[in-house]
Structures are given as structure tokens and as C-alpha cells.
C-alpha positions as CSV (number, residue, x, y, z in Angstrom):
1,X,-31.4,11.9,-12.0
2,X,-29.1,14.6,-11.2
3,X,-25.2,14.3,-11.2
4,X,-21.8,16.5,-11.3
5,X,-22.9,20.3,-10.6
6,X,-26.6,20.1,-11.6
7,X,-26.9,17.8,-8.1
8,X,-27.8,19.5,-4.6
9,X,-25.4,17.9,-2.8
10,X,-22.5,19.5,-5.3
11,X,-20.3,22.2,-3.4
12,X,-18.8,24.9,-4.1
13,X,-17.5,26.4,-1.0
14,X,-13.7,26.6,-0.7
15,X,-12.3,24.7,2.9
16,X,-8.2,25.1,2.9
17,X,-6.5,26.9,5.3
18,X,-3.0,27.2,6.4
19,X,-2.5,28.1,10.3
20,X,1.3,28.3,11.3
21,X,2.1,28.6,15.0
22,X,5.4,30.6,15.8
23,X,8.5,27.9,17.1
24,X,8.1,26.3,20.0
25,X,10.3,28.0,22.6
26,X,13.1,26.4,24.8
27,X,13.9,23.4,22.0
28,X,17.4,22.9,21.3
29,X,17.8,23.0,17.6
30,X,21.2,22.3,15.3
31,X,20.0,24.0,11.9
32,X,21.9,23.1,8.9
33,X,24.1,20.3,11.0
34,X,26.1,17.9,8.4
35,X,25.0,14.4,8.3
36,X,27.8,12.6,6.8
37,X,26.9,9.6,4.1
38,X,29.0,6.4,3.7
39,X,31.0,7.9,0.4
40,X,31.6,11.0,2.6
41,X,28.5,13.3,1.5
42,X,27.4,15.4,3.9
43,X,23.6,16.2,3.6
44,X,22.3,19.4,5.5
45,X,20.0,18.5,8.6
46,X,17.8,20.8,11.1
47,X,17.6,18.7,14.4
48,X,15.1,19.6,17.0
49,X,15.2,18.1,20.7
50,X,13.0,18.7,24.0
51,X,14.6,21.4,26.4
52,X,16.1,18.5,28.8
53,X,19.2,17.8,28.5
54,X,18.9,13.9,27.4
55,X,19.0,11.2,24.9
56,X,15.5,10.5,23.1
57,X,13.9,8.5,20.6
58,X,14.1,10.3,17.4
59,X,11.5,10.6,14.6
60,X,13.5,11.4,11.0
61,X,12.4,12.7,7.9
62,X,14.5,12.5,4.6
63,X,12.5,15.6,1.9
64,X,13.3,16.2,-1.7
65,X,11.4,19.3,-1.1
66,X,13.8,22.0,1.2
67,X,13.3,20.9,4.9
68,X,12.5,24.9,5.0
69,X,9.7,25.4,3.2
70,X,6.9,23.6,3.7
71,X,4.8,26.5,3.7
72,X,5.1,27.6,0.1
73,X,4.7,24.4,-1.4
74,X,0.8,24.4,0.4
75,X,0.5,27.7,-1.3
76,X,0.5,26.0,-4.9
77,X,-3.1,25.0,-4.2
78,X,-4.7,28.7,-3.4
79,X,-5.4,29.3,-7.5
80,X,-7.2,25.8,-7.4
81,X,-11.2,27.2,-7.2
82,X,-13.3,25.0,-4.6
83,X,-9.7,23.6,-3.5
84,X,-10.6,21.5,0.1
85,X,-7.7,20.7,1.6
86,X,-9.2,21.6,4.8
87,X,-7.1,23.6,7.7
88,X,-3.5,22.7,8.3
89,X,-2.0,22.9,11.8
90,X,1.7,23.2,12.5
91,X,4.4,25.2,13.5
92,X,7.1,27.0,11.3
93,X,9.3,25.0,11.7
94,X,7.8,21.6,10.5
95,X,8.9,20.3,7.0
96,X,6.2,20.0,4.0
97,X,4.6,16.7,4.8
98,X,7.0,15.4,7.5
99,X,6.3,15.3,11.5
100,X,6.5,19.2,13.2
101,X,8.7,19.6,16.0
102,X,6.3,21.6,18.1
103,X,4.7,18.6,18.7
104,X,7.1,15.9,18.9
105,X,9.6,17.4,20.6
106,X,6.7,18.3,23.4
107,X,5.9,14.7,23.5
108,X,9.7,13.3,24.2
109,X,11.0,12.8,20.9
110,X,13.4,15.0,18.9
111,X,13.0,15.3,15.1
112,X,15.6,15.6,12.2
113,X,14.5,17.0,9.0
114,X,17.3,16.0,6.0
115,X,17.3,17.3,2.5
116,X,18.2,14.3,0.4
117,X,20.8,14.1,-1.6
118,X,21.0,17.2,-4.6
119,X,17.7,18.9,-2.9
120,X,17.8,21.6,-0.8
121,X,20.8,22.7,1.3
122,X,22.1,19.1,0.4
123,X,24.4,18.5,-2.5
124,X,25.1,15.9,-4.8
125,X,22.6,14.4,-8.1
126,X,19.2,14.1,-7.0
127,X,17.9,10.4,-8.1
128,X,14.7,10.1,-6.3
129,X,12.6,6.7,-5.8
130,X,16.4,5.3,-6.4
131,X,17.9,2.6,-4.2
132,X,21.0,4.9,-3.7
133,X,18.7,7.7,-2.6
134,X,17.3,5.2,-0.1
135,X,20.8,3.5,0.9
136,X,21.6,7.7,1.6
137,X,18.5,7.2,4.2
138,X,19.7,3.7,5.8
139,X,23.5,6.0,6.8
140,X,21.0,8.8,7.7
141,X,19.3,6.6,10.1
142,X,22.4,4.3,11.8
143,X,23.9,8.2,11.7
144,X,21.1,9.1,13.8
145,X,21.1,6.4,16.1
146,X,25.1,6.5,17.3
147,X,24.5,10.3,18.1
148,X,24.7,11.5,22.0
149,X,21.4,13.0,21.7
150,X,19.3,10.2,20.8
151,X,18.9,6.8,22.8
152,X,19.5,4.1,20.2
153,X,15.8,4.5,18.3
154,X,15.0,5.9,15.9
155,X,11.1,5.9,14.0
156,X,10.4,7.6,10.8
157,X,7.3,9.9,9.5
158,X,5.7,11.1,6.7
159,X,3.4,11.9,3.9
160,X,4.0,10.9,-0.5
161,X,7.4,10.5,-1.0
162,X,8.2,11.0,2.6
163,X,6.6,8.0,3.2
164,X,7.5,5.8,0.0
165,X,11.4,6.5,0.9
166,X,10.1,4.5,4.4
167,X,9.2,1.4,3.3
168,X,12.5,0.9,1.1
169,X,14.7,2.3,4.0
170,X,13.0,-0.3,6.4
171,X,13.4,-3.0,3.6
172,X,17.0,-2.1,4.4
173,X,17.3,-3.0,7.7
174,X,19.0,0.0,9.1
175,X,20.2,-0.4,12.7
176,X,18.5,1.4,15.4
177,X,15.1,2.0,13.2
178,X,12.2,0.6,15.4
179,X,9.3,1.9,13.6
180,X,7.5,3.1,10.5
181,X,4.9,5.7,9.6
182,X,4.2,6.4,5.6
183,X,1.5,8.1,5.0
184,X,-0.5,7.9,1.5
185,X,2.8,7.1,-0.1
186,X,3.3,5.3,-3.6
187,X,5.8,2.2,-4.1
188,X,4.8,1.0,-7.3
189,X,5.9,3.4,-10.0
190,X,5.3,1.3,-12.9
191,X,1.5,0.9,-11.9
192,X,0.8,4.3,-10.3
193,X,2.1,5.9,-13.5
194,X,0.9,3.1,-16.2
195,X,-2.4,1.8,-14.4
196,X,-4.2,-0.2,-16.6
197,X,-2.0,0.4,-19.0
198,X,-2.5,4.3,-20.2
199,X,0.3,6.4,-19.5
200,X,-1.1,8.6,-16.4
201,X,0.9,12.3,-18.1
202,X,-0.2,14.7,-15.9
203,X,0.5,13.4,-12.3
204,X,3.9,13.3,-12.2
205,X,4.9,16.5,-14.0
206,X,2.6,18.3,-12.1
207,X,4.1,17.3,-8.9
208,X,7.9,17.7,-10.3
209,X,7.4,21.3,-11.8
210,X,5.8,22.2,-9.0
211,X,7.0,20.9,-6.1
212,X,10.3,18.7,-7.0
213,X,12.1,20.7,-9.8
214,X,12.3,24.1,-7.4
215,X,13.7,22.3,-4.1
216,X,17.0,21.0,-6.6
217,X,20.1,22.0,-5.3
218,X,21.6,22.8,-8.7
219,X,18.3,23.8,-10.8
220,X,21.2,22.9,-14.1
221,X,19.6,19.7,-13.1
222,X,16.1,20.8,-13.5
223,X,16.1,19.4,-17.7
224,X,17.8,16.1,-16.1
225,X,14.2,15.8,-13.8
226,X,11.8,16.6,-16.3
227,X,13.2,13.4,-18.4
228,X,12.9,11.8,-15.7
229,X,9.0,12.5,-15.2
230,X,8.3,12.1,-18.8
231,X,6.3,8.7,-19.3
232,X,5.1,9.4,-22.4
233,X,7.8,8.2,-24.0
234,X,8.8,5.5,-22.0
235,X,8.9,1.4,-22.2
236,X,4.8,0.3,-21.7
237,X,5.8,-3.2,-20.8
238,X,7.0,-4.2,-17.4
239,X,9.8,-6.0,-18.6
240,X,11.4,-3.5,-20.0
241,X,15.4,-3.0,-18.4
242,X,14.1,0.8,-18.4
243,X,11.6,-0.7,-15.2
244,X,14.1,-3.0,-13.6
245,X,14.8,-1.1,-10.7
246,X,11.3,-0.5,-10.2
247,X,10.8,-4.2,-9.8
248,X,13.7,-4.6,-7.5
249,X,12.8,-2.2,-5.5
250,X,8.9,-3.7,-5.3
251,X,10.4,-7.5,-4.2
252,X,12.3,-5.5,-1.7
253,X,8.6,-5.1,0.5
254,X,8.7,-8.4,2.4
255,X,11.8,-7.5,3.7
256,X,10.3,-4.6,5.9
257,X,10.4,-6.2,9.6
258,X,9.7,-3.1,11.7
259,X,5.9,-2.0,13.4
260,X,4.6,-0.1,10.7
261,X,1.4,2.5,10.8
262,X,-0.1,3.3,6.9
263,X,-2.0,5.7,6.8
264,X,-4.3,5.1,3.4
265,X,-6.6,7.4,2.0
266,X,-9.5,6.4,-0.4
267,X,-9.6,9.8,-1.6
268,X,-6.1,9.9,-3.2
269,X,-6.7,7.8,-6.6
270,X,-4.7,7.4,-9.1
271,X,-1.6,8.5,-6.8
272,X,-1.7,7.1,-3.6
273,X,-4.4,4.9,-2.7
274,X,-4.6,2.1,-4.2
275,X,-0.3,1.1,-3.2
276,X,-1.5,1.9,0.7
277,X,-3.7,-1.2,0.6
278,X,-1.4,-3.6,-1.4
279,X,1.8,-1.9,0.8
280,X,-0.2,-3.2,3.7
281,X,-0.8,-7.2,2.4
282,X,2.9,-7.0,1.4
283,X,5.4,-6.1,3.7
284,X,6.8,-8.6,5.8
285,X,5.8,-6.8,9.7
286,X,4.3,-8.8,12.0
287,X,3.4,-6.0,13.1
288,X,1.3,-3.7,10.8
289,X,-1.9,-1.2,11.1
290,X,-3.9,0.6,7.9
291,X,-5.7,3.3,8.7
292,X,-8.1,4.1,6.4
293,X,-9.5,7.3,5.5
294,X,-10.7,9.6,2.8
295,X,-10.1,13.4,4.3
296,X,-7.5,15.3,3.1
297,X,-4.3,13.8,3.5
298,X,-2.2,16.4,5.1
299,X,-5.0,17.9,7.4
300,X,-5.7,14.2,8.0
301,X,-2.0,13.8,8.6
302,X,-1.3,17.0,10.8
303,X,-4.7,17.2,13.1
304,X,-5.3,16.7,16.5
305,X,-6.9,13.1,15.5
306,X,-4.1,12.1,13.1
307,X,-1.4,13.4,15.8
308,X,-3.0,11.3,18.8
309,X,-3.7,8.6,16.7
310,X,0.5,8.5,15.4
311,X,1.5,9.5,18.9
312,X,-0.6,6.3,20.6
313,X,1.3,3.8,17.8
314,X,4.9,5.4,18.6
315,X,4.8,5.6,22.4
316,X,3.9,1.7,22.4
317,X,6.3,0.5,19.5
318,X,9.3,3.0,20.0
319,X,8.6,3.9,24.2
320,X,7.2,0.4,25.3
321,X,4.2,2.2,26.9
322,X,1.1,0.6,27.9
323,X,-1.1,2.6,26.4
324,X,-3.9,-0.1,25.1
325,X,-2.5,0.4,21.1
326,X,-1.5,-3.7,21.1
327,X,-5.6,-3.9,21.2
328,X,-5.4,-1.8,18.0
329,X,-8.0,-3.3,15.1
330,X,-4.9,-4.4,12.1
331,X,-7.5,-2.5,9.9
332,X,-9.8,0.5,11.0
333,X,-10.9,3.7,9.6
334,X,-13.8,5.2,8.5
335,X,-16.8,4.1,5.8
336,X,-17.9,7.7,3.9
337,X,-21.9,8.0,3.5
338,X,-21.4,11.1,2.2
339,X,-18.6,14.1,2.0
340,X,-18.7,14.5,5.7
341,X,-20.7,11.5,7.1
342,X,-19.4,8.2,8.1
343,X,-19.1,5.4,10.2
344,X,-16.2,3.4,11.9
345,X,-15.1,-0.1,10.7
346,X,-12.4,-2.5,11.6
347,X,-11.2,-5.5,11.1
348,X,-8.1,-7.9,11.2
349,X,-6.5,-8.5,8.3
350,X,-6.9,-6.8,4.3
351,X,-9.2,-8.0,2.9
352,X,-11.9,-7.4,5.7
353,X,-13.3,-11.1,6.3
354,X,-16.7,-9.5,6.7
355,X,-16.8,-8.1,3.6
356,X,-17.5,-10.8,1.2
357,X,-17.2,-10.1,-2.8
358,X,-20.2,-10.1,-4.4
359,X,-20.7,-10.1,-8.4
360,X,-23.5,-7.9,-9.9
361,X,-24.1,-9.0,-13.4
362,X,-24.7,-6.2,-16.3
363,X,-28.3,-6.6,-17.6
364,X,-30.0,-5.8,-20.8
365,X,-31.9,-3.1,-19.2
366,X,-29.2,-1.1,-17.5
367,X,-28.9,-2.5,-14.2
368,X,-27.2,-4.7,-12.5
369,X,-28.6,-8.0,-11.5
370,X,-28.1,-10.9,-9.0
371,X,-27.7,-14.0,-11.6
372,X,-26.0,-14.2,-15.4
373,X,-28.7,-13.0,-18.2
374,X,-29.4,-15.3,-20.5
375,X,-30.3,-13.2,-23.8
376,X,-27.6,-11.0,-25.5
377,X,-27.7,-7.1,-25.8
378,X,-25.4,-4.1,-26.0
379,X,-24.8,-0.4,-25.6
380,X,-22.5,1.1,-27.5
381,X,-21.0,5.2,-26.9
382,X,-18.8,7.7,-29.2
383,X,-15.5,7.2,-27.3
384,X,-13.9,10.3,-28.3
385,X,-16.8,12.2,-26.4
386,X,-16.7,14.9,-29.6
387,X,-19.6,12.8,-31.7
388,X,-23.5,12.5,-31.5
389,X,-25.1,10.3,-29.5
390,X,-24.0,8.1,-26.2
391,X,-20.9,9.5,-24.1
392,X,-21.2,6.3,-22.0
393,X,-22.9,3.2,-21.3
394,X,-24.6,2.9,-17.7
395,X,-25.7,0.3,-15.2
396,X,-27.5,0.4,-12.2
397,X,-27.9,-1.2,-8.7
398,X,-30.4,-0.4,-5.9
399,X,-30.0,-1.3,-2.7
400,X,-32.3,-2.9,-0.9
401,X,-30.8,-3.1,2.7
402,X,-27.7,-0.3,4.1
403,X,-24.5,-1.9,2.2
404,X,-21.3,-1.0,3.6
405,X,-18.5,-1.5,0.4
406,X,-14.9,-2.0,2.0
407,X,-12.7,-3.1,0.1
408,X,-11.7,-3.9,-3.9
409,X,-13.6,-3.7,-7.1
410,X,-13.3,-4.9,-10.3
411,X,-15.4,-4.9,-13.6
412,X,-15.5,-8.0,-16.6
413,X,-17.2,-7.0,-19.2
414,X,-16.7,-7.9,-22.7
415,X,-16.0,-5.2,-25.7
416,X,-15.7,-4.1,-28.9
417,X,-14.8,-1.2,-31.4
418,X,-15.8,-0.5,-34.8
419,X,-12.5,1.1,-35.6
420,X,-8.6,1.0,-34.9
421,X,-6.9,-2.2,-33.1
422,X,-7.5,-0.9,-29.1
423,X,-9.1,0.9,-26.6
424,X,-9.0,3.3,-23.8
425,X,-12.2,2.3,-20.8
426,X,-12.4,4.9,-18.1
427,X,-15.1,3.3,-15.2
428,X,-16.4,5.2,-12.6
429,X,-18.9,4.2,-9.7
430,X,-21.0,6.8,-8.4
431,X,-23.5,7.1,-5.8
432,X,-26.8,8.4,-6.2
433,X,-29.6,8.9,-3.1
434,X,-32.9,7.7,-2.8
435,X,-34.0,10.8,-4.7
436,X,-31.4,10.0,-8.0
437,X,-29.1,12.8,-7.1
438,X,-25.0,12.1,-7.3
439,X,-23.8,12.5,-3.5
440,X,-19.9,13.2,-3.6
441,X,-17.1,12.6,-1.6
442,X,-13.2,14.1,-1.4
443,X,-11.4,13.0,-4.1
444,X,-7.5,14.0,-5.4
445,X,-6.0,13.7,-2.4
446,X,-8.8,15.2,-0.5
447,X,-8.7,19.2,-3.0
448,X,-11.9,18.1,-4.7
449,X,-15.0,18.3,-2.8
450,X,-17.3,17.1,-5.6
451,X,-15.7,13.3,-6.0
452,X,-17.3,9.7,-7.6
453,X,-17.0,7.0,-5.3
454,X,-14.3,5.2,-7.1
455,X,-12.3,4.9,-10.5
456,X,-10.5,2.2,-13.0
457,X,-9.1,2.4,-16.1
458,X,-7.8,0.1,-18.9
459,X,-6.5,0.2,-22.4
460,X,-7.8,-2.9,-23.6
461,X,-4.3,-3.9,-25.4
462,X,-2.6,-4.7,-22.1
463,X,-6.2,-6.5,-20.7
464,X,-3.8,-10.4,-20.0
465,X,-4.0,-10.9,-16.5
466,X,-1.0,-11.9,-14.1
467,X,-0.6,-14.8,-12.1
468,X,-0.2,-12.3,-9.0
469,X,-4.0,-11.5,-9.0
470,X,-6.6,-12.9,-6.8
471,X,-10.1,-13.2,-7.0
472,X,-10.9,-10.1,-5.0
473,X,-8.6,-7.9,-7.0
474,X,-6.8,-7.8,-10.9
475,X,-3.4,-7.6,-11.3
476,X,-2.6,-6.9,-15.1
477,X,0.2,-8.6,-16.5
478,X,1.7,-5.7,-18.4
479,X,4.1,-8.6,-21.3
480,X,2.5,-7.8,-23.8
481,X,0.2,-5.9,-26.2
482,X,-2.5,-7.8,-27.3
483,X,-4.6,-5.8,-30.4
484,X,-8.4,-5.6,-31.3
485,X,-10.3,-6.1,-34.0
486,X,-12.7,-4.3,-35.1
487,X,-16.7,-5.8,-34.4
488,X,-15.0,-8.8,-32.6
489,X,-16.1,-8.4,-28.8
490,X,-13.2,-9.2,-26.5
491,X,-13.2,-9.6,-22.7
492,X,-11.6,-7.4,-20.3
493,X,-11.1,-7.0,-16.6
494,X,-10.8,-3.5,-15.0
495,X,-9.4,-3.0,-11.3
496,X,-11.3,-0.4,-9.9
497,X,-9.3,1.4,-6.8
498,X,-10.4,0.1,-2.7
499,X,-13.4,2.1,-1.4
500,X,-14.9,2.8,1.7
501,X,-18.1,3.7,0.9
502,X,-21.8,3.4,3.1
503,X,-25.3,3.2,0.6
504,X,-28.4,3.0,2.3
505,X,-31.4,1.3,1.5
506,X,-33.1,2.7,-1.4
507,X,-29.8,4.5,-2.6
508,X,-28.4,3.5,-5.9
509,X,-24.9,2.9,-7.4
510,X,-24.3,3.8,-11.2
511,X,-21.7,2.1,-12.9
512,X,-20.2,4.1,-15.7
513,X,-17.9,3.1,-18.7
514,X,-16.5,5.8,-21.2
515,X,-13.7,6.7,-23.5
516,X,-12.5,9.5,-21.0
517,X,-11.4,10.6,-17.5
518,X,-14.6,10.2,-15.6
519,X,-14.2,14.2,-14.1
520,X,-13.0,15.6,-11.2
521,X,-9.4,14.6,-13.3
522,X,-7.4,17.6,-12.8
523,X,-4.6,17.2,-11.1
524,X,-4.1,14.0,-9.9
525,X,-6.0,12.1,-12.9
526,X,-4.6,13.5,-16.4
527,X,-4.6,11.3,-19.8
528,X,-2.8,13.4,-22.3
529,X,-2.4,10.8,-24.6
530,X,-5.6,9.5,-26.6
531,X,-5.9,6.7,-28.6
532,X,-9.5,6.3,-28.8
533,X,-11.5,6.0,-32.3
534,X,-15.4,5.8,-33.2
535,X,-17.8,3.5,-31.0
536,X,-17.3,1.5,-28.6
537,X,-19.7,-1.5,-27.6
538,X,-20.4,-3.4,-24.1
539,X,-22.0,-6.4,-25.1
540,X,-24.0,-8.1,-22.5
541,X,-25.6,-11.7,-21.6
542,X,-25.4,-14.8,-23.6
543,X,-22.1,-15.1,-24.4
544,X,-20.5,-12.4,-23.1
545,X,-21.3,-12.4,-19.8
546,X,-20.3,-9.4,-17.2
547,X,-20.3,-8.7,-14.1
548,X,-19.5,-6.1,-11.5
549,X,-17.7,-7.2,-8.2
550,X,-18.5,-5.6,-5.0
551,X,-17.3,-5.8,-1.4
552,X,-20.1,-6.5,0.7
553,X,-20.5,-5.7,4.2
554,X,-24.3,-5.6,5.4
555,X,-26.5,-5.4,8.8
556,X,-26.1,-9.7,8.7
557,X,-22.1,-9.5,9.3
558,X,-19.7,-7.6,11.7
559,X,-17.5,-4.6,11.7
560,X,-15.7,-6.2,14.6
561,X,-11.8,-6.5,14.8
């Protein structure tokens, strides 16, 4: 068996390029334009509309990260080695991760880029993923809609934060939006930063010092941000007032009414991927699509394949055209063999009701069998990663038959330390072909080329389950801590993110459990804070029975809508 570098099928040829086309002539554009705010605010806009003289839908896009340069903010990834953001199309005068004029406005719509509140040309206090900076977006909108220059309708675009300020706005109910269109974009902050319970320390700063903390409008605000990212230090329990608005703004979902395109990407753990799939079962539209997919999520976003397949959804929702889009699987995407092979599937609701959940049970021998084993057994692995011995335990499933897995995962398994009062379990599933070598896919957002199949996490203290989870995926309850002892095996459950992912017969999948990140964790996936101590033990059979569960889709059932 071969995995991470040693592997063939591990690259390390660099794919990211940046191609900017000059401004599309003949538009009529109103750069810096004020956009007044109910308390009298007035936030700095570029507006973009087609060369005729007449009122059109508009699509709007409200950035914390200057409406001007988009361009530099790409640049942060050229020091990344192997970085595969693949080749971004657009024109110069598109905003970083928002819709480009060039094409919009060539396709009879005009576009608005606004700086929020205390970014950019706009000024004020920033407070991002805060209802006020979303109520700032609701008088952007109805702003939008009463102007000469646009016919009543307005849609919104956008990628991360551009698209987690669009589900809130929506929730709001702003007259004259008609349509929605976040792409790979967060909601649940508490979740996304404190998944399974270990403070995720990397993401977030990374993305503020890099992208958020240099588009302020007052950079004496800069110390202000940084607090702001710093989870570390903050409340682990959900209840805690320091979450509240958090909450609020999460029961807000259900109220979103309008047509609403996600676009979620597989590829974008620990960020964005696994809030595009519950986004999608929560909000209130009757009518909703998810696209899923695992390239990179601006190429994705900005190619000719992403642009047709936004364009289709807004000329039917926001034009009324008859363009075939109402026939439109709810659910459709791609299922990844490989980094650049896969297949389409579809389907009408999430969960896919073709792919049924199967449980794989850990075995005494390392693999992962069909019924519960009977006789008990163990492996146990140095979970600081620094001792002798086991870095992980390992179990294995061959497939007999081409397996399609769309959908959630989850892992029970029952275990133990021989020192301190909790735990820190990092899960990975990879794939291995018929010849035991790891074959990878695009993971952090689509920069790493050299990805596992999927990821969970837990620290084993915050292991009590909510009410809110189902039997295809955990939802942890996040009350309270709940402490080891040591030798005393305890049972855990830990959500693993949504996949999209094609085995073939005779391929294998490789379940693996350790005390740290499971690598590529760069970027995206960062655990500064360790807690870990000595061994760690995953007992097995008898009593403590575990079991991997799996989405199933095979040759017997249907990738119909």
C-alpha cells in the first residue's frame, strides 16, 4: 500500500491561473455612487448597466473585501507550492468572489458591487456575519430596487461571505429581491469554527489577516478584527450569550422564501462544505437547487460551465424565461472517481433517496465488515504522533461492485485513553485503487491537489448528541463537557463531512482515526490547540460495538431526478 506522496497518482504540478479581460466597452457605469442606509450611511457602490438605455434586473453584491480588488486578494495564493486553484476568467472590473459585469451586463442585467459597512470606500464599524451588517444589505437591496435603472428585481451572487450575507438578507425579506445565489458560503459559525468540538485556530485568522483586515476602512480597527477571529479563547458551549447571535441568526434560515441556487463544493471542508448541504434542507424555498461539486470554488464559480449554469437559473426565476431550468434535478452535480474523473448524479431532494446508509462494522482484523463481531479486540496509537509505535488505527473495506457514496458519513466507535480526562479523534477516509495506492482528489477549497476523500473530527468531551440529529447524520449537542477516564472505553459518534465520491470494484476505502489533522491541513484545516496525551485505544466487538455509516448508491438503484 502506497499513500500521501509515495503514491503514483500524487501531483505535484501547480494549475492556478489568473486571466483578466480589459472592461467591457459601451457599459454605463456609476463608480463610487452613494447608497444611502436607513440611519443615513452612505456605503460606496460601482454600478454597471448594458449600453441601452433601460431598466433591468439587477444582480447585487455586498464585499468586506474592496469591490476593487479582487485581483490581489487571488494573488495570496502564488507562494502556496502545488496551489490548484485552476484558471480564473473575468474581467477587471469584477469584485473578488462576486458576479463580473462583463458578463452580466452582456446578458441583460446590470450589477452593483457595495463595500459594506467600515470596508472599503464605505465607512462606518465593520461587524461582519452581524445582523446589522445584513439589515445594511436588506436597505441596499429595496435601495436598488426603487432606482430608475432597474425594473423592480433584484437577485444576488456570490462566493464565502458573499454568499453567507445572502441567505440572512433573504431571511429578511427585502422588497424587490427575487432570487438567490450563494456559493460555498458558511452560516453556522459556531460549528464551522468549533466542529466537533476543537477550536478550528487557523481558518479564520488566516482568512481575516489576509483577506478581511486589509479591505477595513479604518485599519485603527484592525486590533478590533483580530479579537473578533480569535476562538481560542472563546465560550466552547453553545449556550453561551457570547453565541447568541449566532443562534439567532441560524433560526433565521426557514424564513428564506426566494428561488435559491447553492452551489456546494465537497472539496471545501472544514469551511464551507458541509453548511452548503444542511443550508439546502433548511431554508424555507420552495424553490431550491444544490449543485454539487468538488473543483475549485472560484474557477468553478467564474467558468463558462458555472456562468451558463447561474445564467439558465436567473433567466427562469428573475426573467420568466422558458428555458427548461423548472426540469432542473433539486440535487445534481458530479460523483469524483478520481482528481479529474467523474460522473453526473441527481436527485430530488437531500438526502438522495437512492443512496441508502449503510453501516460497516469495525472488525478485529482491520476491516470493515457487513454484520456486528462478536469477540472483543482493540488497537490502540500514540496520539501525540511524537512516540513509538502506532500513529493510527486503520480499517478497511473492498468493494466488491462500483459504489457511488453521495451523501453523509458518520463513525461510532467506542474509546479510551490511558492518560488525562479527554481526547482529540481526527478521521479521515481515503481511497485506495485496486493496486493499494491512495488516489486523491481537490481538497481546501479546491488549492490542494493531493486531497482524502473526506474528514471528521471530535474531542471526545463534547461527544452528547442533540436532539436535531438524524440517523443519516450527527448533530453534537455542544451543553456540556462530559470528561474521560482513564482505561474506561467510552462511545463516541463522529460526523464525517458529505462526499461525492465513485469506488470501483476491487478498490478499497481505509478508514483512519488519529490524534492529529489527517494532512493536507494547511490552510483551511489548522488545530493549534492540543490536548492530546499518551494512547489512545479503539476497542472493537463484544461490547463495544462500531460501525462506519456509508451512503450507498450502486449499479441496483438510480441516479434519476
Amino acid at each position: 500500500m502506497r499513500e500521501g506522496a509515495d503514491s503514483p497518482h500524487y501531483s505535484r504540478e501547480r494549475d492556478f491561473a489568473v486571466a483578466l479581460a480589459p472592461a467591457q466597452p459601451g457599459l454605463r457605469r456609476m463608480i463610487d455612487h452613494g447608497v444611502p442606509l436607513a440611519d443615513g450611511t452612505l456605503l460606496s457602490a460601482n454600478i454597471y448597466l448594458p449600453a441601452d438605455d433601460g431598466a433591468v434586473p439587477m444582480i447585487c453584491a455586498m464585499t468586506i473585501y474592496r469591490k476593487e480588488e479582487h485581483q490581489k486578494h487571488y494573488a495570496v495564493f502564488d507562494p502556496i507550492a502545488n496551489t490548484h486553484l485552476g484558471v480564473m476568467r473575468f474581467s477587471q472590473e469584477a469584485t473578488f468572489e462576486g458576479p463580473d459585469p462583463a458578463y452580466w451586463c452582456a446578458h441583460g442585467y446590470g450589477v452593483i458591487h457595495v463595500d459594506a459597512r467600515g470596508f472599503g470606500k464605505s465607512p462606518g464599524i465593520a461587524k461582519p456575519f452581524s445582523l446589522a451588517a445584513f439589515e445594511d444589505y436588506r436597505d441596499i437591496v429595496e435601495w436598488v430596487a426603487d432606482q430608475p435603472w432597474c425594473n423592480g428585481k433584484v437577485a444576488t451572487s456570490g462566493v464565502s461571505y458573499l454568499g453567507t450575507s445572502q441567505y440572512f438578507l433573504a431571511a429578511l425579506r427585502p422588497r424587490g429581491l427575487c432570487a438567490i445565489n450563494p456559493w460555498d458560503a458558511r452560516t453556522d459559525r459556531f460549528r464551522s469554527d468549533y466542529l466537533g468540538g476543537i477550536p478550528n485556530t487557523y481558518m479564520s485568522r488566516w482568512i481575516f489577516e489576509n483577506f478581511t483586515i486589509p479591505s477595513l476602512n479604518d485599519p485603527a480597527h484592525a486590533e478590533g478584527m483580530r479579537a473578533f477571529t480569535d476562538i481560542a479563547g472563546a465560550p466552547r458551549l453553545i449556550d453561551a450569550p457570547y453565541h447568541a447571535e449566532k443562534l439567532a441568526l441560524l433560526a433565521m434560515l426557514p424564513d428564506v422564501s426566494v428561488p435559491t441556487l447553492i452551489g456546494g463544493s465537497i472539496s471545501d471542508q472544514a469551511k464551507h462544505t458541509r453548511d452548503a448541504f444542511e443550508n439546502f434542507m433548511a431554508i424555507g424555498a420552495a424553490d431550491k437547487w444544490l449543485y454539487i461539486h468538488r473543483d475549485p470554488e472560484w474557477a468553478a464559480y467564474y467558468d463558462d460551465a458555472g456562468l451558463a449554469l447561474q445564467r439558465r437559473f436567473f433567466d427562469h426565476v428573475v426573467k420568466g424565461i422558458d428555458n427548461g431550468w423548472d426540469e432542473t434535478p433539486r440535487v445534481f452535480g458530479k460523483v469524483f472517481a478520481s482528481l479529474r474523473h467523474w460522473v453526473p448524479v441527481a436527485g430530488p431532494s437531500w438526502p438522495l433517496p437512492q443512496a441508502g446508509q449503510q453501516h460497516f462494522h469495525l472488525g478485529a482484523d482491520r476491516a470493515l465488515v457487513g454484520a456486528p463481531i462478536s469477540e472483543s479486540a482493540s488497537q490502540s496509537y500514540d496520539s501525540t504522533g511524537s512516540g513509538e509505535g502506532p500513529q493510527r488505527a486503520e480499517f478497511a473495506l473492498r468493494f466488491e461492485e462500483d459504489v457511488d457514496l453521495v451523501g453523509h458519513c458518520s463513525l461510532r466507535l467506542w474509546v479510551s485513553v490511558d492518560e488525562g480526562d479527554d481526547a482529540d479523534l481526527f478521521v479521515g477516509l481515503k481511497k485506495l485503487d485496486a493496486q493499494g495506492d491512495e488516489v486523491f482528489f481537490l481538497g481546501e477549497s479546491g488549492n490542494n491537489p493531493n486531497d482524502i476523500v473526506s474528514r471528521g473530527w471530535l474531542r471526545a468531551s463534547h461527544r452528547e448528541l442533540s436532539p436535531a440529529s438524524t440517523p443519516f447524520r450527527p448533530v453534537l449537542a455542544h451543553k456540556r463537557q462530559l470528561p474521560l477516564e482513564p482505561g474506561v472505553p467510552v462511545e463516541v459518534t463522529v460526523e464525517i463531512h458529505p462526499t461525492s465520491t465513485r469506488f470501483l470494484a476491487g478498490e478499497t476505502l481505509l478508514l483512519v482515526i488519529q490524534g492529529s489533522s489527517i494532512p493536507p491541513s494547511d490552510v483551511a484545516i489548522g488545530f493549534g490547540e492540543k490536548i492530546n496525551r499518551g494512547k489512545h485505544t479503539i476497542h472493537v466487538g463484544g461490547e463495544c460495538p462500531g460501525w462506519l455509516s456509508l451512503p450507498f448508491i450502486t449499479r441496483k438503484t438510480a441516479h434519476a431526478a
